[in-house]
Every structure is written in C-alpha cells, then in structure tokens.
N, C-alpha and C positions, 0 to 999 in steps of 0.2 A: 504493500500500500504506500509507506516511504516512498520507494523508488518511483512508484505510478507519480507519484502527486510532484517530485521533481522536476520527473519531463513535463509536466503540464505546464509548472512554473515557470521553465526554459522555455517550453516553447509560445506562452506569451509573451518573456520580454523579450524577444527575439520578432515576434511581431511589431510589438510596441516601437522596438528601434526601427524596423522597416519603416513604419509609417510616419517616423522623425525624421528620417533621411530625407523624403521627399517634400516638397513647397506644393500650394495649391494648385501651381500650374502643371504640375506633373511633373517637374524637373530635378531627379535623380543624379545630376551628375557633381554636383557640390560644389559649381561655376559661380561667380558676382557677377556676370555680365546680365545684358537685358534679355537673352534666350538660354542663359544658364552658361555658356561656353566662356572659356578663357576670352575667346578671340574676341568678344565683342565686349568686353572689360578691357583690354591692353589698352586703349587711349587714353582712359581715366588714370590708369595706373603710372603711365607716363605724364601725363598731367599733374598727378599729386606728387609723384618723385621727381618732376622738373627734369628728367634726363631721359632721352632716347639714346637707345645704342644701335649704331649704323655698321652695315661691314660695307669696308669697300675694297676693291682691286685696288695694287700703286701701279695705276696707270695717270699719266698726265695728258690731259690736263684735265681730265674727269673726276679724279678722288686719287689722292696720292698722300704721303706722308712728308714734311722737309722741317728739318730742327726740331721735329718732336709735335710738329704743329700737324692737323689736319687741312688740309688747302686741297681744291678743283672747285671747277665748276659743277657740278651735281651735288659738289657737297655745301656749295655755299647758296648753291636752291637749297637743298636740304633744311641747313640752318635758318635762312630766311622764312621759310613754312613753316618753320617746326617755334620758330623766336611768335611767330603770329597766333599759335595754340599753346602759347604761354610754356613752352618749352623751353630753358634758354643752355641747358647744356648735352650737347649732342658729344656724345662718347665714341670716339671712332675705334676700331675693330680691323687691324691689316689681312686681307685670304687672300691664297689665289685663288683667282677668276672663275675657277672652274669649283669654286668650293663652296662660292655666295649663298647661290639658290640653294643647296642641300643644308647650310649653316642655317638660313632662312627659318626654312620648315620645322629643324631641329629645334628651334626657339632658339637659336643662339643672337640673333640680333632680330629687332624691333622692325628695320626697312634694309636693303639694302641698296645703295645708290653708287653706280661708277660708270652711267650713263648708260645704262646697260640695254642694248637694241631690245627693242620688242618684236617678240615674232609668236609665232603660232605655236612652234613647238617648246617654247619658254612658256607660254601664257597655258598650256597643260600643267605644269609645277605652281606656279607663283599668279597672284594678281595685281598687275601694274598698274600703277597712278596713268595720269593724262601726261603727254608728250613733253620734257621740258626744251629737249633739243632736236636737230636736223645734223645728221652728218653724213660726208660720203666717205670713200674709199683712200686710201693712199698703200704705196709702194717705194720699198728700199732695195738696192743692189749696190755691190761695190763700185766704186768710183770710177766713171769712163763709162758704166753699165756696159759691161765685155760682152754679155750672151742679147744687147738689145732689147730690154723688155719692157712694153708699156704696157701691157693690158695680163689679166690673168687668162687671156688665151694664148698668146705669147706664150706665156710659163704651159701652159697645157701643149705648144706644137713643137717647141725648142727642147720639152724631155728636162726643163731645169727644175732644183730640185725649191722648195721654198718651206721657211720655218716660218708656225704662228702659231701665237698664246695659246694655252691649252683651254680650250672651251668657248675660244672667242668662234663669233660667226663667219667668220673671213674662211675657216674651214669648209665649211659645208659652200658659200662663195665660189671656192677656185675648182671644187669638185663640178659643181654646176658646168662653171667653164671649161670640163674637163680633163683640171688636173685628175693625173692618178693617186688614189692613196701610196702608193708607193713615194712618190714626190712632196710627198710630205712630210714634215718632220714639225709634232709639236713640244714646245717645253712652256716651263713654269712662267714666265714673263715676258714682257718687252728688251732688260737689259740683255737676256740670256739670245731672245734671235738677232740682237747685232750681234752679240759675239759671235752666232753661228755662220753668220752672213762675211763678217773682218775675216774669221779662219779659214772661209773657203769651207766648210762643211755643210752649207747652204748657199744656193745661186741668189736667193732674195727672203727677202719677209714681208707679210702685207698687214696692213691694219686697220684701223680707221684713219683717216686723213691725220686731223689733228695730231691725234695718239702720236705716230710714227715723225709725223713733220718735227714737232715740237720735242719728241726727247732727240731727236738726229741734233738738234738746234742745243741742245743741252748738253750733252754728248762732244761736244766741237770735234766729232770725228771726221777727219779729211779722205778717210780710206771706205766711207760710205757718202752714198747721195740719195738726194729723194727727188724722184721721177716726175717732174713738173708737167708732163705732158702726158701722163697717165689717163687709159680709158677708160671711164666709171663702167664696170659690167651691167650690160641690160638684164638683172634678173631682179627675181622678187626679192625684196628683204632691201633696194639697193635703189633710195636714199635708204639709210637708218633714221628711227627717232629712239633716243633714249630718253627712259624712265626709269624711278624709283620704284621699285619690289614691295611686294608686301606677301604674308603668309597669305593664303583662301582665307585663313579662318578670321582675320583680322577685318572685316568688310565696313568699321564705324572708322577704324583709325584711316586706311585709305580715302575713304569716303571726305573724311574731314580734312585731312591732306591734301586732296583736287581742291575744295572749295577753296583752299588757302592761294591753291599756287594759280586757279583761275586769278585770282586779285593780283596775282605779283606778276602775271602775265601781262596782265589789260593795264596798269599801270607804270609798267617799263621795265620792275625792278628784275626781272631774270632776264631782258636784254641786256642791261647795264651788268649784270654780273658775267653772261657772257660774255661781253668787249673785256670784262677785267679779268680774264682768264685765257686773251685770246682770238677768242672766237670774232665771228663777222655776226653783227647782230640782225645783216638780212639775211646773208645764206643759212645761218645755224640757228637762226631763229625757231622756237617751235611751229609746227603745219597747223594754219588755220583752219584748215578744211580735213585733219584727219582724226580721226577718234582711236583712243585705245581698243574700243572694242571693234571698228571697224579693222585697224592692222591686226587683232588677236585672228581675225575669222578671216582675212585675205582679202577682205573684200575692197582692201586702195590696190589692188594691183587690177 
C-alpha cells in the first residue's frame, strides 16, 4: 500500500511540473522572446547589454582589423545601425571567410558583416539584411601579366592556374566561365593568394574589385599588378551587393536593422561612409531597384 501510494505521489508532481513548464500560449520551450524562441528575444538582449558581437572576414576594405581597431566599410554601416538601436559597442570577432555563416548559426556572433555577396545559395543558411553595397569583379597577375589575362575566360582557354579565398564566390565565378576545378587553388585569405601568385604557384587571383585593388595598393608590391582592363563576367551573381547576415531565427533583430539602415540610406550617411573607405559613392552605391528577396530567388537576373 506504501509503495502504491508513492507512485501516485510521483506521478502527480510530475504532472504538476509538466503543466509549470508550459505558459498559456502553449509554449514549452523556456524562450523570453515574443513566440517563445531565443531568436526573436536576441535584439532586446543586445539592447539591454549595449553590445552586438559581429564576425567578420580581414578583408579590406569590407571588415578588416589594423592597431587592434575594427575598420571597413560594412562594419562602419554596421556600427552606424547598430549606434541608431541604441547599441553603441559592437564587439568584432576575426574568421575566415568560409567560417562566418556556420559561426552565425552556431550563435557565435549576433550579424555577420564583410560585405558578404548575397546569393541564393547563401540565403539557404543565413537571412540577409537589404543591400548596403554594389561591387564588381577585379583581377591580379604578376607584373607584365606574362600569360595575358583579362577576363576569367582567358584563365578558362590559356589552362592558367588561379588562387581564391576559401569560400569566397569568385569560385563558383570562374567555374561558370569554365575554369577547371583543377585550376584552382583555394587558401585561407587574400594575403596568402599574393603570395601564391609572387611565387609562381599560381598564374592569378581574382576577387572583388575593391578587395584585391586596394590590398595590391597596401601591399606596395611591384612584382604584382591589377588588371585595369578587366572583363566583368556576364553571369549571375555578377554585379554583387553585399549584406549583413543574420541567423533564420533572428527575424525582429534583422527586421529592425533594415528599418535602421533604410534611414542611413535615404539620408546619405552609408554613401558618405562609402567614399570614406574608398568606394565610389555612385558605382558602389547600394541598387535602388533590387531587393534582398528578389537576388535571394534570382529573380534581378
């Protein structure tokens, strides 16, 4: 009788906790947010802790690191967005490139911003803010450019061999224009494919315009050059716009993010932070006329 009357005991407070766990809207999962999920609490939470933590690639002039400071252009949209939702310390976070998006998801950081193309097969992982930039293409070879190469069909007919970032789009890029994967070679950075390109263990490297223009410019390397007469490939993906990352589950903090950076748009201040990083404030201007969700579906090509 003892033992009957035990389990009975156990098996109401056992009930009893079941029906604490859960709130009147049915939400079981022990989330502060407004449908119970982390993800739609993380902007409060960054609000009341004043600090978003960003990862970004060091790539310049998009998100880079120098004296211990954070500096590019994505990250100083970033900060400008994030200073207007009462955020004023943005915590930077150094990956490679190819480690953002999975860092992302992981909750290791909050956005990740380093100008990062939007495409269709990223917008499967990640949900991007609206467009803050326009970029096209550029290309580096050793100096004299020995094998001739303006365009990545060039590198697809000549058989030359060409290094780039691991993860970056310029990959999938020169395959279009029929490099072979064989003729590829990728590593961890931008500094690593000069050096591959100086030693002769690569014919070129390609990147984004800026990116590659502007570290050859930093670099004061004479035994590399950047291809001024370069021909932008007719394929999709090619203008780029880059945007700021966000996890799926996050959908109030992006949300509040666009609203921010529409305003720093329409009133100058992300052209002006463009020119000061750079950029050309009509070419690399963000596209008036494209939406994140139209590049996520294809539908601007």
């Amino acid at each position: 009788m003892k033992k009957r009357l035990a389990v009975l005991i156990f098996t109401a407070l056992m009930l009893i906790l079941a029906a604490c766990s859960s709130d009147d809207s049915g939400d079981a999962s022990g989330g502060d947010g407004d449908s119970g999920s982390d993800g739609d609490s993380r902007l409060a939470k960054i609000q009341d802790k004043g600090t978003v933590t960003v990862g970004f690639a060091n790539e310049k002039p998009y998100g880079y690191e120098e004296d211990g400071e954070l500096k590019g252009a994505a990250v100083d949209i970033a900060t400008a967005v994030f200073k207007e939702l009462g955020v004023d310390d943005v915590e930077g976070h150094l990956s490679d490139y190819d480690q953002l998006i999975p860092g992302l998801n992981a909750g290791k950081f909050d956005v990740i911003t380093s100008g990062m193309a939007i495409n269709p097969k990223r917008c499967e992982n990640v949900d991007f803010g609206e467009p803050e930039m326009t970029y096209g293409e550029g290309l580096i070879v050793p100096a004299g450019n020995p094998k001739d190469l303006h365009s990545y069909s060039d590198i697809a007919e000549t058989g030359a061999s060409v290094t780039i970032m691991s993860g970056a789009t310029e990959i999938e890029y020169v395959k279009t224009e029929g490099v072979e994967e064989g003729q590829i070679q990728d590593v961890a950075d931008i500094p690593a494919t000069f050096s591959a390109v100086e030693s002769g263990r690569a014919d070129a490297t390609t990147g984004t315009e800026m990116t590659v223009k502007m570290a050859l410019e930093s670099a004061n390397n004479d035994n590399l050059e950047f291809v001024e007469d370069f021909e932008q490939p007719d394929i999709e993906g090619v203008p780029s716009y880059g945007a700021a990352a966000f996890n799926p589950d996050n959908e109030k903090l992006r949300e509040a993010y666009n609203e921010e950076l529409a305003k720093l748009i329409d009133d100058g201040t992300v052209a002006d932070l463009l020119e000061k990083n750079g950029y050309n404030p009509d070419t690399n201007a963000p596209p008036e006329d494209k939406t994140t969700e139209a590049i996520c579906s294809g539908e601007k090509y």
